[in-house]
N, C-alpha and C positions, 0 to 999 in steps of 0.2 A: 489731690493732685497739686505739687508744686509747681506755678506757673511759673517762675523764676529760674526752673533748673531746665525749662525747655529749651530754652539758648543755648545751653550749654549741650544736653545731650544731641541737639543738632549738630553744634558744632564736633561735637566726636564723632559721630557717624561718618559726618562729612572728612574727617579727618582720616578717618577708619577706611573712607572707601579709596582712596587716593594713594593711601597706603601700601594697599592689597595690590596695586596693578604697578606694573615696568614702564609707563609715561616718565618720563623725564622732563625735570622741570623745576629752577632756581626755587631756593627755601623762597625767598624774599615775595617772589611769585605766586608760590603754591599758598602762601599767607594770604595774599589780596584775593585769591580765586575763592580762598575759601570762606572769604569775609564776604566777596560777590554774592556769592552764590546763596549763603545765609541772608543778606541782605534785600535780594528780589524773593526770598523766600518768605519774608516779612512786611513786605512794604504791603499795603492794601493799595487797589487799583493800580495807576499804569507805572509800568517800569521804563523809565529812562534816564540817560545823564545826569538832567537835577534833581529826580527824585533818589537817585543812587547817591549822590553826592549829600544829602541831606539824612537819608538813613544811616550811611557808611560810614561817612567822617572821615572822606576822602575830596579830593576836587572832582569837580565833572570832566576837569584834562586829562586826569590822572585815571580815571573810568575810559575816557575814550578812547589813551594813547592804548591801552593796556586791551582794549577789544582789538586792537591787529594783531595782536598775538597768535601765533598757530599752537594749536592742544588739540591730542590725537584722541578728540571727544571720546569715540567709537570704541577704543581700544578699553578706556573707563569704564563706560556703561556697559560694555559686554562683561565687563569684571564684576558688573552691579547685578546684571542677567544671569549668573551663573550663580553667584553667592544665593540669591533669591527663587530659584527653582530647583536648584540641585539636578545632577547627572541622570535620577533618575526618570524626572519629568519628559512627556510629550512636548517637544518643543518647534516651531515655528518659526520665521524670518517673515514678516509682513511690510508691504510697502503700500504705501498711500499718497498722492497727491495732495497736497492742501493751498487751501486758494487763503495768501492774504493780504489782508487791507492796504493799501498805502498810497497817501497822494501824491505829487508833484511829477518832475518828468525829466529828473536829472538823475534818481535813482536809478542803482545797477540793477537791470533784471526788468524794470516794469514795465508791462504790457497787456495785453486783455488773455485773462488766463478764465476757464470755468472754475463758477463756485457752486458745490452741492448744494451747499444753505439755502444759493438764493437761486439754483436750478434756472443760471444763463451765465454769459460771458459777461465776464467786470473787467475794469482796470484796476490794475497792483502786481502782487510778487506773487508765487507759484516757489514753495519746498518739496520735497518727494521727503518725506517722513519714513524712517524704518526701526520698526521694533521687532522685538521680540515676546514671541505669545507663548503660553504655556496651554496645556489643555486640560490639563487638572487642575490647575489654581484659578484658570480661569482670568487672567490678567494678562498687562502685556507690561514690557519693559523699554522706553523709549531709547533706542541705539544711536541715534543720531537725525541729522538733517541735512541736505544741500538742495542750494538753490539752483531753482532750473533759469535757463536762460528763455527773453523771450524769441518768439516768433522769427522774428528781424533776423536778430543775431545768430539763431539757429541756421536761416537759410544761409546767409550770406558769410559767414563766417565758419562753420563748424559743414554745410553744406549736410545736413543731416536732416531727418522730421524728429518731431518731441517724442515717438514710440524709440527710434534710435536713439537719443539720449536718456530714456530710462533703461538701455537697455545698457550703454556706455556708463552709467550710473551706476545698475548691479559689479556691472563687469570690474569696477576698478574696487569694487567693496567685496570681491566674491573670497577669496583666501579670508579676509576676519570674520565671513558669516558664516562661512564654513567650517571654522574651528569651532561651530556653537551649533548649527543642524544645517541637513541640507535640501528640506524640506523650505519651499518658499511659497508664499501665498499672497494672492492679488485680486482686486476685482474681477468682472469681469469684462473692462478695458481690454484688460491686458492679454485674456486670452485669444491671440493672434497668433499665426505662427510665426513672422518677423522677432515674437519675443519669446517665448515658449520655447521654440529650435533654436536661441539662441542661451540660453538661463541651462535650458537641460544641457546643452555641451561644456559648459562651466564647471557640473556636477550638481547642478542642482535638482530633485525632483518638487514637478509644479502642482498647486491644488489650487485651481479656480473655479469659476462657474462660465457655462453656455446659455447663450440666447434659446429660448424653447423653440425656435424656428431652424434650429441648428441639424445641416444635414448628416445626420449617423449612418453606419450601414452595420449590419450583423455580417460577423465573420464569417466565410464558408466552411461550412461541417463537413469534411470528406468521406465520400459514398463510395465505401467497398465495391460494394455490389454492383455499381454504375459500369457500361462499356467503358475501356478504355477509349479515348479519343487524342487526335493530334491537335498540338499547342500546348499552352501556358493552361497550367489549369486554374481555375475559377478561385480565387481572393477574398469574395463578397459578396453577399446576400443583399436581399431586400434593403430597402431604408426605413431606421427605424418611425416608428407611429406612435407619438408618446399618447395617443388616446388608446389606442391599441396594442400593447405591447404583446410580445412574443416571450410568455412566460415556461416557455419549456427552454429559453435563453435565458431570461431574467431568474434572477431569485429573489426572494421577499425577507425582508426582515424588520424587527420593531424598533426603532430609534428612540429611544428616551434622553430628552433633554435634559438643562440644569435645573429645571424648574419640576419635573416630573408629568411632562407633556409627553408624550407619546403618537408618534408618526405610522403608520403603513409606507415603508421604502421600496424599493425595487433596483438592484444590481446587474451589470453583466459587463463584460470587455467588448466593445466597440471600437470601429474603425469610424476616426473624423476625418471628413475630407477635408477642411478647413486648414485644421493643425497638420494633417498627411502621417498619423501616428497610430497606432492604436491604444486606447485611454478607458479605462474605467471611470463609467459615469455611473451615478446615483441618481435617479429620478424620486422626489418627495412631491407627489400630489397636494396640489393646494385645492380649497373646497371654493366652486366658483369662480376657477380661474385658472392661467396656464400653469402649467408644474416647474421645480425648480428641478433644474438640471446640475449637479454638483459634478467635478472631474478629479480625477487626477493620472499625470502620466507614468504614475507607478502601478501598473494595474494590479500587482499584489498587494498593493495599499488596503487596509482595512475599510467595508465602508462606512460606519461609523465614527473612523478618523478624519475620513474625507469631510463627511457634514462636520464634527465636533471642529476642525482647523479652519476652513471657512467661517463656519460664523464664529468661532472665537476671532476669528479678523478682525472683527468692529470693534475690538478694547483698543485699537492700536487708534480707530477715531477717535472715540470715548479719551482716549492720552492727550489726542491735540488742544479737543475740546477744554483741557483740564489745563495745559497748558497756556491757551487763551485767555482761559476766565483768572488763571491764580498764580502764573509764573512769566509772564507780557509774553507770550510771545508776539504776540499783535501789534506792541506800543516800542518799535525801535527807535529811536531819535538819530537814523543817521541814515547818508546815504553810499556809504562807501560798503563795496563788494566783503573783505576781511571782517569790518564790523558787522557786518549784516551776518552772515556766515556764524560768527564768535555769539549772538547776540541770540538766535535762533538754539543753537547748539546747549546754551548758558539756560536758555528757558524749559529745555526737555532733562538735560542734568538736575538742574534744582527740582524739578518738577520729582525724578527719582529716587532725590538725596529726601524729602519729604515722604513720598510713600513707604521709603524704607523704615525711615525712623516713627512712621504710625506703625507697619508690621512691627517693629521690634519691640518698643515701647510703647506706645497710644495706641493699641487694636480696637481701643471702641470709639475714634475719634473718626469723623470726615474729614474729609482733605479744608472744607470751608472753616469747620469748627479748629482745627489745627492751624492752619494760616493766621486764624484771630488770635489765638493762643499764643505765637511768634510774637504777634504783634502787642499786646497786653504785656506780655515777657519782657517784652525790649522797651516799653512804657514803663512799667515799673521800675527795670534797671536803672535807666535813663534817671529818672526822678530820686532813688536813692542813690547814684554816684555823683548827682549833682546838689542835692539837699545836706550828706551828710550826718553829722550825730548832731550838730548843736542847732537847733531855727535861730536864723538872721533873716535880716528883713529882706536885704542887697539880692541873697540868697535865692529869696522866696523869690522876687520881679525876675532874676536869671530862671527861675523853672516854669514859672508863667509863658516867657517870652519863649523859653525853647521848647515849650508844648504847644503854644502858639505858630512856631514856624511848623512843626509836625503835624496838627491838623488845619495845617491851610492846604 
C-alpha cells in the first residue's frame, strides 16, 4: 500500500463527488471546501479553527468567515446516497435525534436536551441527524443535519412543542427525501399520531415500533350468516393480547437476521387507536420478556422488511457515533447559529467522503486505521516537501520545528 497516494486519492473522490451533483458553488470555494473537508478528515482528535488552521495552511479567519457560507449539504450527500446503493437497493430515510456536548450560555440552540448515552437530561445542543439506510448493504449514508432549537425559544418564539418541529423539520426536507424513497423510519418517540398523520400526508409511508402496552384491536371479519340489524355495522374486534394472540388472525413466519439468527414472528393488519389508522404490526417474542412490537402504515408492506428497516435504523447511530470519535462533530469552536449549522453538516460530509473512498479503494481498512493512514500521508508529505533532495542543516531545524507544532 502506498501511504503517500492516500491524499490524493482522497482528494479525487472528494473532487469526483461534488462533481456529480448541481450545487453551485465559486471554483475558488469549492477549492477550500475540499481542502476542509480532506483536512478534518486528517487531523486526529478535536477539530476546530486552530487545529484547521494548522493542518490546512489556511488562517483560523479564513476557516471561520468561510463556515457562514450556505452549501445545500443535502442535495451532495444524497448524490453520495445513490451513487453507493444504486436504484436497485431497499432503501430508507432515517431520523434521529442526537444530544451534544457544549458549554457556556451564549450559544445558539443551548439548553437541557436528553442524552441516550447518559440516559437523562444534560445541558448543550440537540441535531436531528438524517440518513439514509439501505437493507441489503446494511449501512446508512449520513444526509445531513439541523439543529433543533431549545425549549425557551420553541415556546415563545415558534409557539410550537419539539414533536412539532421535527415534524416542521421533515416537512421542509420532504420533496429531496422523496426523490430518494419514501419509506421513513424512526424510533419509537416518534410513533405518535401528531407525527405519523402528519409525515404520511407528506407522502411518506412510516416504519416504527410500539410500546408492548399499546392498545390494538382486530379488525371485524364480516358474518354472512349473522341477522341483519339497524346501525353502523361493527369496525373491531377484541383487543389484541400479545401473550395470547389470535392466530387464526396472525400468521407466523421465520425472520432470519444478518447474522443467521433466526426468530418465530407473528403478522396481521390491526387497528391502533393511538395512531386512529390501521397498521401492520409484527410481534418478534423475546425469551423472558415483553415482545417487540414492529409497525408499519403500509400494511402491504412485507414483514420481513418491517423488522430488516427498523433495526437497520441503528447504522444511522452507529454514523454519529463515527462522526464523534473521527470527523469533530463534538468539538465546534464557535458560537454562531451558520457556523454551527456548516460545522455539523462538514462532520457527516467528510465522515461520507471517507467511507466512500474505503468501499472504493481501502475495503480492508477501518474507518480508525484509515484516518491514521490520512494522517501518516500528510506526515510524510509534509516532511518530503519541506526537506527536499539536498540535507541542510537550516532545513533539518525547519522540519523538526514543524513536526513539533503538529504533535503538540
Amino acid at each position: 500500500m502506498n501511504v503517500l497516494a492516500i491524499l490524493k486519492d482522497f482528494t479525487f473522490r472528494c473532487k469526483s463527488v461534488f462533481e456529480n451533483t448541481t450545487t453551485k458553488m465559486s471554483k475558488r470555494f469549492l477549492n477550500w471546501l475540499i481542502l476542509t473537508i480532506r483536512t478534518v478528515a486528517l487531523i486526529p482528535g478535536k477539530v476546530n479553527f486552530t487545529r484547521l488552521s494548522r493542518y490546512g495552511g489556511r488562517t483560523a479567519k479564513t476557516f471561520a468567515s468561510n463556515f457562514k457560507t450556505s452549501v445545500d449539504w443535502m442535495k451532495v450527500n444524497i448524490g453520495m446516497a445513490q451513487d453507493c446503493f444504486g436504484p436497485a437497493d431497499d432503501m430508507a430515510v432515517a431520523i434521529d435525534p442526537s444530544f451534544i456536548s457544549k458549554a457556556g450560555r451564549l450559544t445558539y440552540g443551548i439548553g437541557c436536551f436528553w442524552s441516550g448515552v447518559a440516559q437523562r437530561v444534560k445541558r448543550g445542543l440537540e441535531i436531528m441527524a438524517i440518513g439514509a439506510i439501505s437493507l441489503s448493504k446494511h449501512t446508512c449514508v449520513m444526509l445531513g443535519a439541523v439543529q433543533s432549537p431549545n425549549f425557551r425559544t420553541l415556546e415563545s418564539e415558534k409557539q410550537m412543542s419539539m414533536l412539532g418541529w421535527y415534524v416542521a423539520l421533515v416537512r421542509s426536507k420532504a420533496t429531496e427525501l422523496l426523490s430518494l424513497t419514501d419509506i421513513l423510519v424512526a424510533d419509537a418517540f416518534f410513533s405518535k399520531y401528531e407525527f405519523v398523520n402528519e409525515v404520511i400526508g407528506m407522502g411518506f409511508r412510516f416504519v416504527g415500533r410500539l410500546r408492548a402496552n399499546s392498545y390494538l384491536r382486530y379488525l371485524a371479519i364480516p358474518d354472512s350468516s349473522a341477522t341483519r340489524r339497524r346501525g353502523r355495522k361493527k369496525k373491531y374486534g377484541e383487543k389484541v393480547d400479545f401473550s395470547n394472540l389470535d392466530m387464526s388472525v396472525f400468521t407466523s413466519f421465520i425472520y432470519e437476521d444478518s447474522k443467521g439468527n433466526k426468530t418465530r414472528c407473528h403478522t396481521a393488519v390491526v387497528h391502533s387507536r393511538a395512531l386512529k389508522r390501521d397498521i401492520r404490526i409484527v410481534v418478534c417474542p423475546v425469551e423472558n420478556g415483553e415482545p417487540l412490537l414492529y409497525f408499519s402504515t403500509d400494511t402491504n408492506m412485507r414483514s420481513e422488511k418491517i423488522i430488516g428497516f427498523y433495526r437497520t435504523r441503528f447504522q444511522i447511530e452507529f454514523g454519529i457515533r463515527d462522526a464523534k470519535q473521527f470527523t469533530g462533530l463534538q468539538s465546534q469552536q464557535t458560537r454562531d447559529k451558520d457556523r454551527l449549522d456548516f460545522a455539523f453538516n462538514l462532520s457527516f460530509t467528510a465522515l461520507n467522503v471517507c467511507k466512500e473512498v474505503i468501499r472504493k479503494d481501502y475495503p480492508d481498512l477501518s474507518l480508525a486505521q484509515f484516518k491514521r493512514l490520512m494522517f501518516e500521508s500528510y506526515l510524510a508529505s509534509t516532511i518530503i516537501s519541506t526537506y527536499g533532495k539536498s540535507p541542510h542543516l537550516k532545513i533539518i531545524k525547519k522540519i523538526n520545528h514543524r513536526l513539533a507544532q503538529l504533535a503538540a
